[in-house]
N, C-alpha and C positions, 0 to 999 in steps of 0.2 A: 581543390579545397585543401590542400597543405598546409595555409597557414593556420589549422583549427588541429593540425596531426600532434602537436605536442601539448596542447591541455585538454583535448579529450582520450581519453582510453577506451576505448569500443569497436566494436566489430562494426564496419562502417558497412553502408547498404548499398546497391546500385542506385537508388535515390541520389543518395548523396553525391555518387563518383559522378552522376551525368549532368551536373548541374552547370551550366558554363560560367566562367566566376566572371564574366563582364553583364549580366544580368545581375548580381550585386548594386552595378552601381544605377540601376534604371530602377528597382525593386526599392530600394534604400528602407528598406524594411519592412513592407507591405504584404510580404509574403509570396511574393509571385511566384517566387520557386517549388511552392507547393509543399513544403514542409511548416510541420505546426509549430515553430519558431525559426529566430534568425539565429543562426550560430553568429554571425558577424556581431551583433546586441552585446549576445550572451558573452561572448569571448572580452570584449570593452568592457565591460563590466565586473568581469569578474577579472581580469589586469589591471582593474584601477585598486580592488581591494585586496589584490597578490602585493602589488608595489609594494605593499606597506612592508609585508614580511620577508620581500626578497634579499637573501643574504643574512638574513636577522637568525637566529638559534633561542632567541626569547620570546614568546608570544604573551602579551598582557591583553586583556579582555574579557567579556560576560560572556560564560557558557550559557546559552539559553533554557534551560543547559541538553547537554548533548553528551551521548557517548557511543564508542562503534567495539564490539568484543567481535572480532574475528572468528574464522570456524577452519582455516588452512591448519593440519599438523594436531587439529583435536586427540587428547586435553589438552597438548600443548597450545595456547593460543596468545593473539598481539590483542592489547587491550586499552583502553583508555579513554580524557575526556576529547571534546571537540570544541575549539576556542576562536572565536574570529577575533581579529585584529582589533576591534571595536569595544567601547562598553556602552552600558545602557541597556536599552527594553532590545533586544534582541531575540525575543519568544522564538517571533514567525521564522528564525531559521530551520527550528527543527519542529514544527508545528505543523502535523501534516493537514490537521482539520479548519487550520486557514487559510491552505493554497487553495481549494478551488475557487476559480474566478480571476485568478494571478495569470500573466504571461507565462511560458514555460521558463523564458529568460530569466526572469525573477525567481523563479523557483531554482535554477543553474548556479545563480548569483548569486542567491542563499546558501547552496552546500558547496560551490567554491571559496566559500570566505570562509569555511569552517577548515583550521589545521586542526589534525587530532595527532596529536602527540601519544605516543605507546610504549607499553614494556610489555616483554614476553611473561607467562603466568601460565600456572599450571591450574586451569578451572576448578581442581577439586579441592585446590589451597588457596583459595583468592583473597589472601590475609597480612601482602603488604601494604607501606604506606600507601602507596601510589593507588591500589585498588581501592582502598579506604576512603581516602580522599576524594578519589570518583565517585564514588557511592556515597558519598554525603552530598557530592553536585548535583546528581542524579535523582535524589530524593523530592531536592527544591523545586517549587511549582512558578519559579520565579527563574530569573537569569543569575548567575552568580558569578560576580569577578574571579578571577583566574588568571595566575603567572604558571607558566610553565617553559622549562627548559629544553632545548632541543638538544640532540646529539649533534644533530649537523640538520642547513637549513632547509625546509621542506621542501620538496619538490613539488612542480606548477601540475596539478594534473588534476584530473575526475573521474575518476571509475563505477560503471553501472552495473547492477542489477536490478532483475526482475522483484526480487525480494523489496531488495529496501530501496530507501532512498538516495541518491547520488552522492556518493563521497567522493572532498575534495582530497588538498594535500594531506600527508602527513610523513612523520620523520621520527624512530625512536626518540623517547623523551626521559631524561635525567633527575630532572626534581619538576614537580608540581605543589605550587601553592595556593591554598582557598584565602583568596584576601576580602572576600565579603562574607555575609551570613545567610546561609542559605534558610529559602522559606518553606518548609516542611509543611505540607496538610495534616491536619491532626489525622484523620483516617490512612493519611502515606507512615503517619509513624506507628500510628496503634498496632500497624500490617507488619511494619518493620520490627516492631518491638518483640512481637506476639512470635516465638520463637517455638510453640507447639499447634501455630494456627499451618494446613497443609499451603500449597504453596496456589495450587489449583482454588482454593477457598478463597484464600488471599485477594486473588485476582479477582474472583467474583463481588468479593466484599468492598475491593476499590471501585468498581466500575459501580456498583448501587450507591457507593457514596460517591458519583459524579467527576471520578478521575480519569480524565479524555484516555483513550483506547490509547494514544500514540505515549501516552504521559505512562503508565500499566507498563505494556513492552519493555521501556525503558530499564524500568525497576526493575521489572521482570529478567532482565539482559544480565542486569550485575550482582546477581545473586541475592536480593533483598527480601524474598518472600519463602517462606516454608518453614520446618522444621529446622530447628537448629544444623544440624548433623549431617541433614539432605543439602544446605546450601550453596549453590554453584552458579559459576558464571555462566551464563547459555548466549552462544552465538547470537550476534545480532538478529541474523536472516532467521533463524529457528523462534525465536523469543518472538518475533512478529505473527507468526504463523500460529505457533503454540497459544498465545492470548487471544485469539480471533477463532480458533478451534475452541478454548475454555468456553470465553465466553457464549458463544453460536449452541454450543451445546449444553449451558444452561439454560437460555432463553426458549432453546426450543423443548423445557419440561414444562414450560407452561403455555405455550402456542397449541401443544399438541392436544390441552384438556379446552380450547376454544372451540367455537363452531367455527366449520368452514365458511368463508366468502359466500354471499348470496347470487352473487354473478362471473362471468370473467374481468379480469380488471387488465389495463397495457397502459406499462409506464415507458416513455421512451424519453434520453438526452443525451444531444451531439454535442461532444465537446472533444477539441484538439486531436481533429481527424477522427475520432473515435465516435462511432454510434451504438449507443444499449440501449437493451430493450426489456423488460421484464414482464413475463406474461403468469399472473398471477387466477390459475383454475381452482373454479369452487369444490374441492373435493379433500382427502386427508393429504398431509404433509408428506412432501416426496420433494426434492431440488433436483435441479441441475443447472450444471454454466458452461456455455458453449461459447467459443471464439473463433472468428473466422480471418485471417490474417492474409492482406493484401499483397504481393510481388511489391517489394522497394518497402515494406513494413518493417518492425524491429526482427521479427523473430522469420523472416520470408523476404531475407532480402536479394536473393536470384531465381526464384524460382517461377515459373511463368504461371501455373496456377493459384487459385486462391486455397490455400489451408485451411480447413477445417476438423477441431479437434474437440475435446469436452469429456466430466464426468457426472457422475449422478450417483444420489441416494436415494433409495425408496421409504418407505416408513420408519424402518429399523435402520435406516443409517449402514454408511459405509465400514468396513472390516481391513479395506487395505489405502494409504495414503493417494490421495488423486494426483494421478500421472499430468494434470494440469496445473498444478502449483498452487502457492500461495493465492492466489486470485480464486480459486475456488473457496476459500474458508473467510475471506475478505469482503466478498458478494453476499455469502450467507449470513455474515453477522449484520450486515446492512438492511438484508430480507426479513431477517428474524428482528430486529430494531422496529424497522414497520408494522409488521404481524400484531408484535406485543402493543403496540401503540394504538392500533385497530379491534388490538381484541379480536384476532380471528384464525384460522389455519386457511392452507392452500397449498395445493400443488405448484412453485416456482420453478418456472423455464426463463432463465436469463441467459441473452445475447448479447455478443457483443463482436461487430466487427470493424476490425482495424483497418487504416487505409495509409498508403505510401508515406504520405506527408507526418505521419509518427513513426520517427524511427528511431526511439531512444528507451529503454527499458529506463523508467524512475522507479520502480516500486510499487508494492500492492497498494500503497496507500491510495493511489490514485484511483485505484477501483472501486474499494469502500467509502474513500469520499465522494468518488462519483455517483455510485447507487446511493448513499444518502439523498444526494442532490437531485438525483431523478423523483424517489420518492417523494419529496417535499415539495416539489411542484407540482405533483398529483398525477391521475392517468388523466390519458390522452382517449381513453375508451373503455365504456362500460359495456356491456353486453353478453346476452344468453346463447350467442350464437358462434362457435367454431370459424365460420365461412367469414365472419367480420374479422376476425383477426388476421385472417389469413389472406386477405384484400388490403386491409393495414401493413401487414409485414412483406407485403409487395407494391405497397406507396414508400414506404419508410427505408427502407431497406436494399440492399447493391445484390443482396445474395439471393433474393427473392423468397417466398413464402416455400415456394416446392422445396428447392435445397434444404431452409432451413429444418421442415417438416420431415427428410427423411435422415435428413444428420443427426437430431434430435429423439432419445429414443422416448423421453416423455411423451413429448408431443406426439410421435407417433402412436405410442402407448395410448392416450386422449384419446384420438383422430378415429382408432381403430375399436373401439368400443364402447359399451354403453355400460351405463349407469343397471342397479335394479329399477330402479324407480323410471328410468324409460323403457327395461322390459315389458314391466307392465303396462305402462301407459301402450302400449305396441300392444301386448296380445289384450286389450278392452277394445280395442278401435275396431 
């Protein structure tokens, strides 16, 4: 696979290395290789919209708008917007709540087209032009044209994490120009304006007035929200994490004053290699997210056993950050999204395990888009009984119901006790 070793940047998998590339040409995009896209796609695709910039140190086009603030050398940090070559309606490049449903390719193709042009900044001064002028891109709920100047032309490449979403090129940048008018939500500037509103507030205040979670971060990223004084740039990968922690933990002041679910509820959806599951018991609010990670997967890519890892809160919530990442506060605001929408509480146990043919870290977004999307399809099982579930998650499931059961300390928690209200029903019998 070498011809993919100079535009992607990632720890590649034994998936990958064992792939024979003369099955390429029998496969011709089908998938047979057993990965949840074609690099071969993805890579044409995203060189038809390099060409444009190759050699070039100018980039004209609509931010969607987009921006990436780095976290290497903190406070020192590289900042800036994200421009593809293109104008027009370019939202869906950085629009994490309209990939699900998209190829992965398409989603590749989207933050390969995006150069982001940078200057180094000191987070707790973030009051040159250039941050300026990002933060007015940033604001818009619209795409906004944008000239920016390179130091030198960007390099072909796309680097992943788990955090965020895939970024493409990018190359210090010399001047940036706003050559359209950005489209500001009245509630994005009230936020902004409001220079004594805390920054935590802020955030809550945009998302009840209907400002997409991916659109929040943003802002959130380039210092837009808070008190005057407190104002700071926060790393991309932190700003995502942080508004999904804000938000999750005010939605659940009011989940918690709900009655519990009247039965158990199992929501399950498989998409790109990936299977979750969310097992939703009638009892007070407790989470957990558990991940089980296949040999040739992103994060398990030699090891011959399957991985399984996970953390959890009980009532009162956690005290120290989970050793699982972003993808636990991502699942939760997804859970609590539902909860509030049903009017109820529950103890949630979400699963999720990974299988070879994903082996690519995009970002959390892909998790809280994906439990949205499980939710809204509805469960797959209603029921008063433990033993059904666990007959389900040994239909549904690679890991089987036993593993899941003792890796899981909720569920064991469940599994292993009773209710008052079934004491008693026990000692009248």
């Amino acid at each position: 696979m070498l011809w993919i070793n100079n535009l992607i940047e990632v720890r590649r998998s034994t998936a990958m290395r064992s792939i024979d590339p003369k099955l390429c040409s029998i496969c011709r995009g089908r998938g047979l290789c057993g990965l949840s896209y074609c690099p071969i796609i993805a890579r044409a695709m995203a060189s038809l919209k390099l060409g444009m910039v190759s050699g070039s140190r100018v980039i004209e086009g609509s931010s969607p708008p987009s921006v990436f603030i780095g976290r290497y050398g903190y406070p020192y940090v590289r900042a800036g917007p994200g421009v593809p070559p293109l104008s027009g309606d370019t939202l869906v490049y950085d629009h994490p709540e309209s990939w699900i449903g998209r190829r992965i390719e398409e989603i590749l193709d989207y933050r390969w087209s995006l150069v982001t042009g940078y200057t180094s900044v000191d987070v707790r001064r973030p009051f040159n032009r250039i941050i300026e002028e990002t933060r007015l891109v940033v604001l818009s709920s619209k795409p906004v044209d944008v000239r920016v100047e390179l130091s030198k032309p960007p390099r072909p490449m796309l680097s992943f994490s788990e955090e965020e979403p895939p970024q493409g090129p990018r190359s210090p940048m010399e001047r940036m120009q706003v050559l359209g008018n950005p489209s500001i939500p009245r509630p994005v500037e009230k936020a902004f304006n409001d220079t004594d509103l805390p920054a935590g507030r802020a955030v809550v205040y945009l998302y009840e007035s209907g400002i997409p979670v991916s659109h929040i971060q943003k802002i959130f990223s380039v210092g837009a929200l808070g008190v005057k004084e407190q104002r700071r740039l926060v790393p991309t990968r932190w700003s995502i994490t942080a508004v999904d922690s804000i938000l999750s933990r005010e939605l659940l002041k009011d989940v918690k004053s709900y009655e519990s679910l009247n039965e158990i509820e199992v929501y399950v959806l498989r998409h790109y290699d990936n299977l979750f599951v969310s097992i939703l018991y009638p009892a007070k609010w407790s989470f957990e997210w558990m991940e089980a990670w296949w040999p040739g997967s992103t994060w398990n890519p030699g090891i011959s056993n399957v991985i399984v890892e996970g953390d959890y809160e009980d009532y009162h919530g956690r005290t120290t950050y989970p050793s699982i990442g972003g993808c636990y506060y991502a699942s939760m605001l997804a859970t609590l999204e539902h909860l509030s929408r049903v009017r109820r509480q529950a103890t949630a146990v979400l699963l999720r395990e990974i299988y070879p043919g994903f082996n690519l870290p995009i970002g959390v977004w892909f998790v809280r888009e994906s439990i949205r999307e499980m939710y809204r399809r509805g469960p797959v099982l209603k029921t008063s009984n433990l033993g059904e579930v666990a007959m389900l998650l040994d239909k549904v499931t690679r890991l089987g119901a036993g593993k899941w059961f003792d890796s899981s300390r909720l569920l064991k928690r469940i599994s292993r006790s009773k209710s008052i209200r079934d004491f008693m029903r026990g000692s009248q019998a």
